[in-house]
C-alpha positions as CSV (number, residue, x, y, z in Angstrom):
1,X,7.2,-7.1,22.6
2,X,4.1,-9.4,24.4
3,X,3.0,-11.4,21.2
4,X,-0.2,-12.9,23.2
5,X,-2.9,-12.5,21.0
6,X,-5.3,-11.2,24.4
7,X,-2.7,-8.7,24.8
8,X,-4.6,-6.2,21.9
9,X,-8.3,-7.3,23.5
10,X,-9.8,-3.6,24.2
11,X,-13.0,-3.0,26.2
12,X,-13.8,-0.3,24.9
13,X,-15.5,-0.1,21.3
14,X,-14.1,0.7,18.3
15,X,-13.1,3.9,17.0
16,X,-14.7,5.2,14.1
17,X,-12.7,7.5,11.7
18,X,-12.5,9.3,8.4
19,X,-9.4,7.3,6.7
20,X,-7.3,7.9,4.1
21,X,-6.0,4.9,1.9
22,X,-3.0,4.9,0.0
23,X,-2.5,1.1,-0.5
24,X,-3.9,1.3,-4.0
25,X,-1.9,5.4,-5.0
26,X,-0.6,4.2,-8.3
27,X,-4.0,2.6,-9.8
28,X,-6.8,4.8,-7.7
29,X,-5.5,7.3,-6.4
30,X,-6.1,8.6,-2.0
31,X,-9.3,6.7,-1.7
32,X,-11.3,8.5,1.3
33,X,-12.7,5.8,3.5
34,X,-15.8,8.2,5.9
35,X,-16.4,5.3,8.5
36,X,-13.0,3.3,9.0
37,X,-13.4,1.3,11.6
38,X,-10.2,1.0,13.8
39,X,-9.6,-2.9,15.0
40,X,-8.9,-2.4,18.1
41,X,-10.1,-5.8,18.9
42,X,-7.4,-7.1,16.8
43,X,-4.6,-5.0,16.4
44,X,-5.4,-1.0,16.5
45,X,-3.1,-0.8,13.6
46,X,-5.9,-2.3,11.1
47,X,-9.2,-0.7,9.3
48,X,-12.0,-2.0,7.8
49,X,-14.1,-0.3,5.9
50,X,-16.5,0.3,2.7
51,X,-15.0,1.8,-0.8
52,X,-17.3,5.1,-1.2
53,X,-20.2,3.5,-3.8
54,X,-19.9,0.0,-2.0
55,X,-22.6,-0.7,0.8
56,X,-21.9,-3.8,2.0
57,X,-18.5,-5.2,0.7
58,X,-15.4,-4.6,3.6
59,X,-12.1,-3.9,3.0
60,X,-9.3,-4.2,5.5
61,X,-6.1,-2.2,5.5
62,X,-3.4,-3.3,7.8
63,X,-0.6,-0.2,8.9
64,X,-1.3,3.1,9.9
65,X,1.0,5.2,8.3
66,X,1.6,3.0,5.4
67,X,-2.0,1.4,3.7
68,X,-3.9,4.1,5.4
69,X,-3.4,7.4,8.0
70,X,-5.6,9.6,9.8
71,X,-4.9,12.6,7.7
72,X,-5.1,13.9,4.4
73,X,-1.6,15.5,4.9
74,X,-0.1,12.1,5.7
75,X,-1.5,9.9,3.3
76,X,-0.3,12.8,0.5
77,X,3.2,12.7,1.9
78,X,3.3,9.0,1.8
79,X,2.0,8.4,-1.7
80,X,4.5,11.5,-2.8
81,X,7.2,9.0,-1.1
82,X,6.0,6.2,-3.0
83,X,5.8,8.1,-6.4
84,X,9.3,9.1,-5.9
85,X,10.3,5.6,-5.1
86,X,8.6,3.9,-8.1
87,X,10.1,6.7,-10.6
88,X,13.7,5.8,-9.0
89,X,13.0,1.9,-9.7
90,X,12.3,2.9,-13.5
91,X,14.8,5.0,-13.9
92,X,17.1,2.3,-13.0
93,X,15.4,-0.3,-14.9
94,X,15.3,1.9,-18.1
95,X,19.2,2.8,-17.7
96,X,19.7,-1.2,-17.8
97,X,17.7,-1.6,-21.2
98,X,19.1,1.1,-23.0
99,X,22.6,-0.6,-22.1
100,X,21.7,-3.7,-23.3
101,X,22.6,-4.2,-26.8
102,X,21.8,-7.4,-28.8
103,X,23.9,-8.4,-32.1
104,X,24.8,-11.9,-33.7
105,X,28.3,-12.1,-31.7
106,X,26.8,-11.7,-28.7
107,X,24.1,-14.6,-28.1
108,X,24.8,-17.0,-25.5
109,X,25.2,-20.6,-26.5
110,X,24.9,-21.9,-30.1
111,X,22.5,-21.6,-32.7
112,X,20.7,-24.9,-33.5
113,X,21.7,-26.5,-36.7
């Protein structure tokens, strides 16, 4: 993979693009982005673009196909995957504190005098 930093220089200008961010699914929601800029200058994996209601504040978002995609159909499947995956983790977590029981004989070290 050529790591050289010219190697992602692009002549020709940026493309412009109706985006769809998931990077923020569990606190927002899909957040439609009408005007994403793709950084083909930089990296052609990278966005930047306003939050609807913000004029002149610039977000970036950094992975097609994981902070943001090109369609709504992918951006739904990925935050689906990401739902799935977050009620899997508590799942788990809450199977280790119901099995965690606290009495007296169990404490770890000894009680202060």
């Amino acid at each position: 993979m050529n790591m050289d930093p010219e190697s992602y220089k692009s002549d020709k200008p940026n493309e412009i693009l109706t985006a769809y961010v998931t990077k923020y699914w569990m606190t927002a929601g899909i957040i439609v982005i009408p005007e994403a800029e793709v950084c083909s200058d930089t990296s052609g994996n990278m966005i930047k673009g306003c939050f609807p209601g913000s004029s002149f504040f610039n977000s970036y978002f950094h992975g097609e196909g994981r902070e943001w995609h090109r369609t709504v159909e992918g951006a739904v499947a990925r935050a689906n995957t990401l739902r799935d995956k977050k009620i899997a983790a508590l799942k788990k977590q809450i199977g280790r504190l119901t099995a965690r029981h606290f009495t007296v004989d169990n404490l770890k070290g000894k009680a202060p005098k």
